[in-house]
DRENPA-3360 file (N, C-alpha, C; in nm, 2 decimals, always signed):
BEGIN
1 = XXXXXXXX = -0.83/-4.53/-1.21/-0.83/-4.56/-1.35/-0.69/-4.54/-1.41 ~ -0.65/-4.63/-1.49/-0.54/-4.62/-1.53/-0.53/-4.56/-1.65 ~ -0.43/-4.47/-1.69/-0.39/-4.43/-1.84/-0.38/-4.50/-1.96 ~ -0.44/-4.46/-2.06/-0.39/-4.54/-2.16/-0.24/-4.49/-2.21 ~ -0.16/-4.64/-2.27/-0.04/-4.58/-2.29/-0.03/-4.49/-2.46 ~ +0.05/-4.40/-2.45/+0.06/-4.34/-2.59/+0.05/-4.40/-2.72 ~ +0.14/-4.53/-2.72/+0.13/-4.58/-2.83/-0.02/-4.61/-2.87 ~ -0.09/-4.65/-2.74/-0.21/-4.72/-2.82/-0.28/-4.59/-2.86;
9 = XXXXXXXX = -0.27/-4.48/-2.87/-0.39/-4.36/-2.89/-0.37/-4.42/-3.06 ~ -0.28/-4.41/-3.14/-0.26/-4.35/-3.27/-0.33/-4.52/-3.35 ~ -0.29/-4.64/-3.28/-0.35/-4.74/-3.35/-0.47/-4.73/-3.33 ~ -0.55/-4.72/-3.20/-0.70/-4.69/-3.16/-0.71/-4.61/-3.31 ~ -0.70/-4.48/-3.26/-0.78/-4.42/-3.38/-0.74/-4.44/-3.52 ~ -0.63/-4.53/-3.57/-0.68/-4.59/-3.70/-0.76/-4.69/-3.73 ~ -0.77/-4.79/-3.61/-0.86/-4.91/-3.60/-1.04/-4.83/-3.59 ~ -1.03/-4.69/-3.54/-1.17/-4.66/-3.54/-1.22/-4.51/-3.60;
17 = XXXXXXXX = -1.11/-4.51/-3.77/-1.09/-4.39/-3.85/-1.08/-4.43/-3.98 ~ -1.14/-4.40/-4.09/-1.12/-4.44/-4.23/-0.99/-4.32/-4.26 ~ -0.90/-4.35/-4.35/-0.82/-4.25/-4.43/-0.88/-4.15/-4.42 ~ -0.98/-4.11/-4.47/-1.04/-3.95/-4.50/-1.04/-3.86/-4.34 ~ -1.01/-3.96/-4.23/-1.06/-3.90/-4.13/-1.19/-3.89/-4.06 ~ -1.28/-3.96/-4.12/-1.43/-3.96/-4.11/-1.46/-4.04/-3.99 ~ -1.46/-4.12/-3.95/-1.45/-4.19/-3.77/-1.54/-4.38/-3.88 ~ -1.55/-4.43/-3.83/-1.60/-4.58/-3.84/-1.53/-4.62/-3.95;
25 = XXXXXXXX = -1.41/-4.63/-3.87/-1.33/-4.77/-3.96/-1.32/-4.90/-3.94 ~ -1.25/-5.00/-3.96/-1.24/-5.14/-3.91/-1.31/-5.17/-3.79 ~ -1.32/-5.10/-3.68/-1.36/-5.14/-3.55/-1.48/-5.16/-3.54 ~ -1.55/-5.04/-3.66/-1.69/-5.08/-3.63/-1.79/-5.12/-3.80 ~ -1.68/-5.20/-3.86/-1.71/-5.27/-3.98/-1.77/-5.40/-3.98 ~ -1.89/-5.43/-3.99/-1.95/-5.59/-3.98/-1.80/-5.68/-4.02 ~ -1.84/-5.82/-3.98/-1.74/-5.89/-4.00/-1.69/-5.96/-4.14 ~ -1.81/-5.94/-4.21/-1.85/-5.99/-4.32/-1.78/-5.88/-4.40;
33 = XXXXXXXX = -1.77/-5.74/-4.37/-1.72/-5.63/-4.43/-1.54/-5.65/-4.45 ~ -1.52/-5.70/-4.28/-1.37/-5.72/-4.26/-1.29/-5.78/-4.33 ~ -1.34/-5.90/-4.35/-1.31/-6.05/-4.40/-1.28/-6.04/-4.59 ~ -1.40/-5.98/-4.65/-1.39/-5.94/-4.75/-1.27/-5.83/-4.82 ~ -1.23/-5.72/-4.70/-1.11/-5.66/-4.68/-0.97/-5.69/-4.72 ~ -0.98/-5.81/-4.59/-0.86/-5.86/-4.59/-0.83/-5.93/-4.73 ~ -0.97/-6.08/-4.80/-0.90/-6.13/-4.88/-0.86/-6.00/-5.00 ~ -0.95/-5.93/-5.00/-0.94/-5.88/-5.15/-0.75/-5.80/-5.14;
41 = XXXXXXXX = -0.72/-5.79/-5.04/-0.58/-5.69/-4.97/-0.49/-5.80/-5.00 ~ -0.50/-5.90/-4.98/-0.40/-6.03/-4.98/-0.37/-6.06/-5.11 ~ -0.25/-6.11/-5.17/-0.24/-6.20/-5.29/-0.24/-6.35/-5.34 ~ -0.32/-6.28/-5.44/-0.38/-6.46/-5.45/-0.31/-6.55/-5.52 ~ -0.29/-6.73/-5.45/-0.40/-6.79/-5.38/-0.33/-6.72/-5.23 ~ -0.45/-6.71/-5.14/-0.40/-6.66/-4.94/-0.37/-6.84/-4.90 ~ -0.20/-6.89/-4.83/-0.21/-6.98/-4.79/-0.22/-6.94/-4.64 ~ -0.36/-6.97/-4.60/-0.34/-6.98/-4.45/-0.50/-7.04/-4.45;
49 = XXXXXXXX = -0.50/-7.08/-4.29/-0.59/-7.19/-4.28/-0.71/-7.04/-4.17 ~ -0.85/-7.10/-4.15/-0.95/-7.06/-4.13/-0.94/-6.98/-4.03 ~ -0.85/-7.09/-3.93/-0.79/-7.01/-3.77/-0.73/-6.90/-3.78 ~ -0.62/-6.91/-3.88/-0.51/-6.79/-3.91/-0.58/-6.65/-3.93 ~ -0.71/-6.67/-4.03/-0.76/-6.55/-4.07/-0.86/-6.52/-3.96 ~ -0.90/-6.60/-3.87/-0.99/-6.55/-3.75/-0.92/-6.45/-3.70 ~ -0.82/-6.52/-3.64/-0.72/-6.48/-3.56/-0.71/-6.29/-3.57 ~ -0.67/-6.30/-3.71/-0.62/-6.15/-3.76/-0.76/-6.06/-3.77;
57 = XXXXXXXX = -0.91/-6.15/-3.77/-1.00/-6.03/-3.76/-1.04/-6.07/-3.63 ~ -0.97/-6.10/-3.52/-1.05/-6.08/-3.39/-1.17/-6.19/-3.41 ~ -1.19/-6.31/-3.48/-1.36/-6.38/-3.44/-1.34/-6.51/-3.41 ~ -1.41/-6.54/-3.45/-1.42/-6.75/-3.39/-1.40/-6.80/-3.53 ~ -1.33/-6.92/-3.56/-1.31/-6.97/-3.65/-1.41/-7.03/-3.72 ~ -1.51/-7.09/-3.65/-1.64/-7.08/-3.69/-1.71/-6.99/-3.76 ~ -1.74/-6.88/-3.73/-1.79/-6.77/-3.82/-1.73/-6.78/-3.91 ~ -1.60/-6.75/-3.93/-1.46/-6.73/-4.04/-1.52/-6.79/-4.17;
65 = XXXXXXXX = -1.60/-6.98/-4.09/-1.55/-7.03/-4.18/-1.69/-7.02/-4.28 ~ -1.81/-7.01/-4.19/-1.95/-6.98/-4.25/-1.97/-6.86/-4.35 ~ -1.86/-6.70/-4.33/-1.87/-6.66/-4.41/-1.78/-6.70/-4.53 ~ -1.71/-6.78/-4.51/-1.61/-6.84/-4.66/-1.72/-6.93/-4.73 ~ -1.77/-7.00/-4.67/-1.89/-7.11/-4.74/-1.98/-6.99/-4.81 ~ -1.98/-6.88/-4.77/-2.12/-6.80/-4.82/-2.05/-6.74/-4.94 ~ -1.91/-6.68/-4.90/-1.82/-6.62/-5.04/-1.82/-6.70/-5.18 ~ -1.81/-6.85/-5.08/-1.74/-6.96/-5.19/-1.92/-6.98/-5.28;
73 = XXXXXXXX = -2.03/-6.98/-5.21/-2.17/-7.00/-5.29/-2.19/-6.92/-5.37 ~ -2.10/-6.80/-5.36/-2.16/-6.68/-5.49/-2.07/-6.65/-5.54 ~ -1.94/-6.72/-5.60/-1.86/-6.76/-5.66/-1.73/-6.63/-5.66 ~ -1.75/-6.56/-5.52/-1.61/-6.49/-5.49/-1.51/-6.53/-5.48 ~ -1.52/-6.68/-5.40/-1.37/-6.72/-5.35/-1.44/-6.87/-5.40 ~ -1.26/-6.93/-5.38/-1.26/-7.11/-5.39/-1.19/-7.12/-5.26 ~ -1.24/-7.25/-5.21/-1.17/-7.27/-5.08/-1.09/-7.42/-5.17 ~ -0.99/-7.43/-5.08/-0.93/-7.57/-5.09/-0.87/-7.60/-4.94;
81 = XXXXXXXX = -0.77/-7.66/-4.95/-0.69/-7.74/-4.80/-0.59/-7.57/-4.77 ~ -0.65/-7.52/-4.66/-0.53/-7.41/-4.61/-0.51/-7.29/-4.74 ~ -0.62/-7.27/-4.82/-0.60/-7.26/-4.92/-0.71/-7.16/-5.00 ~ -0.68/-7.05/-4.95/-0.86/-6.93/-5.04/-0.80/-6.85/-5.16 ~ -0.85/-6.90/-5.26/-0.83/-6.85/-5.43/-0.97/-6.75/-5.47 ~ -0.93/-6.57/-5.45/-1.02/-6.55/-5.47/-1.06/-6.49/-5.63 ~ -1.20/-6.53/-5.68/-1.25/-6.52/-5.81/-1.32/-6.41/-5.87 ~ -1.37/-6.34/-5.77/-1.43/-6.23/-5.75/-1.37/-6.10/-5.68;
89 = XXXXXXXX = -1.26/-6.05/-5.72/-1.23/-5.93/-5.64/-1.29/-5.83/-5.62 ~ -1.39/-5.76/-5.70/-1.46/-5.67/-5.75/-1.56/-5.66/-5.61 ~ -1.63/-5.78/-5.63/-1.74/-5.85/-5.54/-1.68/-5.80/-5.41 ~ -1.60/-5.84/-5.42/-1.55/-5.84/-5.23/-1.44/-5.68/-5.19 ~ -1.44/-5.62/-5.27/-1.41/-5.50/-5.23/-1.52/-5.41/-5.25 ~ -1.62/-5.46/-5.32/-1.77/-5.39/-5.29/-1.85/-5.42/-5.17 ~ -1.83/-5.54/-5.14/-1.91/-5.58/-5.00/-1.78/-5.47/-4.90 ~ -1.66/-5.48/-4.91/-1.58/-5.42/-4.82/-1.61/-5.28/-4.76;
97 = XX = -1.67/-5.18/-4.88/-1.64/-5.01/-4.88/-1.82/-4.99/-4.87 ~ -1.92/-5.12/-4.85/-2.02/-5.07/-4.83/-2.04/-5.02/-4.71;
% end
């Protein structure tokens, strides 16, 4: 079995540690939790396209894009071309810290 190298200990355990220290951070946040994260963290309008934001939560651009269609039906976000304007911050940093 091989060693993990140092660097990764300290990213690991922020990827799987809230600030407070409490353990279940991002790693083990639904995706729908993540996504919501990120827009509400980003300044708005986010220019980047569906893939871009998969990318950065680790999923299929597919999913990506099913939960933007669900954001955009309850009037959090507006999608356009490469293009998410979000309307609802409140909304999506509440779905975030549930």
């Amino acid at each position: 079995m091989r060693a993990i190298p140092p660097l990764c200990i300290p990213a690991f355990y922020r990827a799987t540690h809230r600030p407070d220290g409490t353990g279940h951070g991002v790693a083990f946040q639904k995706l729908d939790q993540r996504l919501a994260a990120l827009l509400a963290a980003k300044s708005n309008p986010i220019h980047a396209t569906h893939q871009v934001i998969a990318d950065e939560l680790g999923s299929a651009r597919e999913i990506v894009s099913r939960l933007l269609k669900g954001f955009a039906d309850q009037g959090w976000v507006k999608l356009g071309r490469e293009q998410i304007t979000v309307t609802n911050s409140a909304a999506l940093r509440k779905l975030a810290t549930f």
